[in-house]
C-alpha positions as CSV (number, residue, x, y, z in Angstrom):
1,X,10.3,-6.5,16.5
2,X,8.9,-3.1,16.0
3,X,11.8,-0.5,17.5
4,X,9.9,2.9,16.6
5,X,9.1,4.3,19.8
6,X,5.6,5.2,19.0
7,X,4.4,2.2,18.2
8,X,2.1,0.3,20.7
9,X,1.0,-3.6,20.5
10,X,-2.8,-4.2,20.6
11,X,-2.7,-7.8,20.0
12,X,-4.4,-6.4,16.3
13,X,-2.0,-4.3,14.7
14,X,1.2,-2.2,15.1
15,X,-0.3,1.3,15.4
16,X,1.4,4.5,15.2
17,X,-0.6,6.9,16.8
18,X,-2.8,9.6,15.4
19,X,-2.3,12.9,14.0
20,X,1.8,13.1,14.2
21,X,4.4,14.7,12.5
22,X,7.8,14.0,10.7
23,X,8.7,10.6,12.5
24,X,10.8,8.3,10.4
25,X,9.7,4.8,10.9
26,X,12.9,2.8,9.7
27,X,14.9,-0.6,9.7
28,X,11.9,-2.8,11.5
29,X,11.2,-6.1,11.2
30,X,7.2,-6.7,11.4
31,X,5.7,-10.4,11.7
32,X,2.6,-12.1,12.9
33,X,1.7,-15.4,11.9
34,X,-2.2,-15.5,13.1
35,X,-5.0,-12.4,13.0
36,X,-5.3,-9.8,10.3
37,X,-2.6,-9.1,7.6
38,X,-2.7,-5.2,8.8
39,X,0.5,-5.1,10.5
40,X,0.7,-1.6,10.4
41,X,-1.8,1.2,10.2
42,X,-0.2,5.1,9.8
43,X,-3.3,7.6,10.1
44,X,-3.7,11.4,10.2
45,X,-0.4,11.6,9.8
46,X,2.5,14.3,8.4
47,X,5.7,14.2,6.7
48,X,5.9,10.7,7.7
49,X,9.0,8.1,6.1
50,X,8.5,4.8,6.2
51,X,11.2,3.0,5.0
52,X,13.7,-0.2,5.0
53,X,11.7,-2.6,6.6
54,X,10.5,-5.9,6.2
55,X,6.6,-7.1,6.5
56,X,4.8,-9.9,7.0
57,X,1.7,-8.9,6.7
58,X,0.3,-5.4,5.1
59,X,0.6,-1.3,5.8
60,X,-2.4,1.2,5.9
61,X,-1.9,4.8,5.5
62,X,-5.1,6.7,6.0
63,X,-5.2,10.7,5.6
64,X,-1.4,10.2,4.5
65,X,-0.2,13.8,4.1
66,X,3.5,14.7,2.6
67,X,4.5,11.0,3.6
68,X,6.9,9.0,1.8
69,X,6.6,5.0,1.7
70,X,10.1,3.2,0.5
71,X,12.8,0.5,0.3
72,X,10.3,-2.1,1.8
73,X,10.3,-5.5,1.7
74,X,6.4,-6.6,1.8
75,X,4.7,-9.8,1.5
76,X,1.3,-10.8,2.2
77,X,0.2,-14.0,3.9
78,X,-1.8,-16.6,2.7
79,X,-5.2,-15.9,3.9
80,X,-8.9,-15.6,2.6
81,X,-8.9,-11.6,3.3
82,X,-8.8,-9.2,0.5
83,X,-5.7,-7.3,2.5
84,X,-3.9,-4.5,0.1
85,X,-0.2,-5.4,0.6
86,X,0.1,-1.2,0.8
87,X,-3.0,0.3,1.1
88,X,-3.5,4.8,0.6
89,X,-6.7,5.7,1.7
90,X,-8.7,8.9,2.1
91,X,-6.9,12.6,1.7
92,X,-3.5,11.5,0.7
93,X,-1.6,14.6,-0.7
94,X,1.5,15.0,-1.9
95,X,2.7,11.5,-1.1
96,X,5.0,8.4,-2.2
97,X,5.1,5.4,-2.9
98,X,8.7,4.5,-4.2
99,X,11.1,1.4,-4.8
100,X,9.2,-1.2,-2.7
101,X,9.6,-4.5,-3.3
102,X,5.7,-6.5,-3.1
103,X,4.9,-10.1,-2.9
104,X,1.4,-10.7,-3.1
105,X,0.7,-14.3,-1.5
106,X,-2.8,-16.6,-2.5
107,X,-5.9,-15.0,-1.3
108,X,-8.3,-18.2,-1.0
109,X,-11.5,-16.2,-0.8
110,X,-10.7,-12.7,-2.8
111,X,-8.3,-11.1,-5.1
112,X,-5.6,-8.7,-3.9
113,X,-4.0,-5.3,-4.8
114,X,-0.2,-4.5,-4.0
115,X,-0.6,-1.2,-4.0
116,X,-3.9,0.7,-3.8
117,X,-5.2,4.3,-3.2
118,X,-8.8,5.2,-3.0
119,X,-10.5,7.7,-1.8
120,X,-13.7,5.9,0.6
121,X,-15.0,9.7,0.8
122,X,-12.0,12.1,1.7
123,X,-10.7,12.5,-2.3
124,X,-7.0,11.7,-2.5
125,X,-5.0,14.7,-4.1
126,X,-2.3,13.6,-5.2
127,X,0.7,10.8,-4.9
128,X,3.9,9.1,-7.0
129,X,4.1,5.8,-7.5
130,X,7.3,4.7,-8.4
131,X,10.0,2.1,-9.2
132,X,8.0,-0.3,-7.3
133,X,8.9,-4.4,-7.8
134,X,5.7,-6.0,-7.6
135,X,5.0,-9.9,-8.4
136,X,0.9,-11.1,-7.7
137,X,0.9,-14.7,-6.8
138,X,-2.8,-14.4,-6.8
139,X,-5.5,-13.0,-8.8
140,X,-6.0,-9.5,-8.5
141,X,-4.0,-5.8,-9.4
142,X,-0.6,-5.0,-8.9
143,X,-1.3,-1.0,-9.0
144,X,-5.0,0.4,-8.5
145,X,-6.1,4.2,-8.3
146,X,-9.2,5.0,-7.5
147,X,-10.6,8.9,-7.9
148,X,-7.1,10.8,-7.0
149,X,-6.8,13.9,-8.4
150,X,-3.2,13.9,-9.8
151,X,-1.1,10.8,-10.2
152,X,2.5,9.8,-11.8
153,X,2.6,6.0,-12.2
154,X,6.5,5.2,-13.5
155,X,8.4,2.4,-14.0
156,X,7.3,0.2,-12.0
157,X,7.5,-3.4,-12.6
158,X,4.9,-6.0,-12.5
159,X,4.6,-9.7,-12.6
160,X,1.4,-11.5,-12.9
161,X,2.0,-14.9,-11.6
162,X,-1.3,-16.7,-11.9
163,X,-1.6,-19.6,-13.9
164,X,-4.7,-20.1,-15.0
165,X,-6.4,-16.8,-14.3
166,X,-8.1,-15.6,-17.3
167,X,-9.5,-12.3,-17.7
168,X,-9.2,-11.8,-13.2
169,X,-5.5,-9.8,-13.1
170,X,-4.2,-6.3,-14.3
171,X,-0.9,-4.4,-13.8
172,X,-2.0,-1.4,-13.6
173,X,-6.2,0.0,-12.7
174,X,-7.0,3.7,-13.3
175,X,-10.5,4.3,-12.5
176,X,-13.0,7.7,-11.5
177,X,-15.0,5.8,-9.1
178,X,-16.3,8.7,-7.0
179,X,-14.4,11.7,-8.3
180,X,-13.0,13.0,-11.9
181,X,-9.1,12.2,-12.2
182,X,-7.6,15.5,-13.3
183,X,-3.8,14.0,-14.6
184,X,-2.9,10.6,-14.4
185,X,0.9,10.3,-16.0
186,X,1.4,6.7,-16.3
187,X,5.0,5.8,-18.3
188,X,7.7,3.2,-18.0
């Protein structure tokens, strides 16, 4: 059950609501088991934590600013959707991503990421990704960074659990898609 107080059920995802400030989004349990793996979406928002809780499904954070993503337990469904399992997108600044624990599950149709930030026009600034217990059970990347300005990959660990993929998976993807990367710091 989702016990934040701002969330709202729209028989799609768990949605926080747009443009807010400084909640702390802790200790939930979320769980579908039909529709789209986006269980919850966090967008426009500020100095928001989310932390402790357990998914069944996948987070998006779009326009993510001074926000904090941690302690998680995520795992993503079997499905044929190319779903993120936690998914930065647009102006993220000043952000992180810290001592999650990822399980990607078989995409059917598409390969996955666990964690992914990209900029889809609004150019991320800057973000940590950290500490971060990631195991693909499909074909895809278990860290991708996509035309941010500043980031600090560090230890993070990363299994790649896909017998019989040659040549598909990566631990970690760096890549100036649409922008030049200033500093990528990538260690551990």
């Amino acid at each position: 059950s989702a016990r934040a107080g701002a969330t709202t059920w729209n028989d799609v995802l768990y949605y926080f609501p747009l443009h807010n400030s400084g909640h702390i989004i802790a200790n939930n349990h979320f769980k579908r088991t039909t529709g789209l793996d986006t269980l919850v979406t966090l967008s426009g928002s500020y100095g928001v934590t989310f932390c402790n809780n357990y998914l069944d499904g996948v987070i998006q954070a779009q326009d993510f600013l001074y926000g904090r993503i941690a302690g998680n337990q995520i795992q993503t469904r079997v499905t044929g959707v190319n779903a993120t399992a936690i998914a930065l997108i647009k102006a993220t600044t000043q952000s992180e991503v810290v001592d999650n624990i990822v399980v990607c599950r078989n995409a059917i149709a598409a390969e996955r990421a666990a964690i992914s930030i990209n900029d889809q026009l609004r150019r991320p600034n800057s973000c940590i990704i950290s500490r971060n217990q990631i195991r693909m059970e499909t074909r895809g990347i278990g860290i991708n960074v996509e035309s941010i300005r500043h980031v600090t990959i560090q230890d993070n660990m990363i299994i790649l659990d896909t017998p019989g993929d040659v040549g598909q998976s990566g631990g970690i993807n760096v890549r100036a898609t649409n922008a030049v990367i200033e500093h990528v710091l990538v260690t551990g």
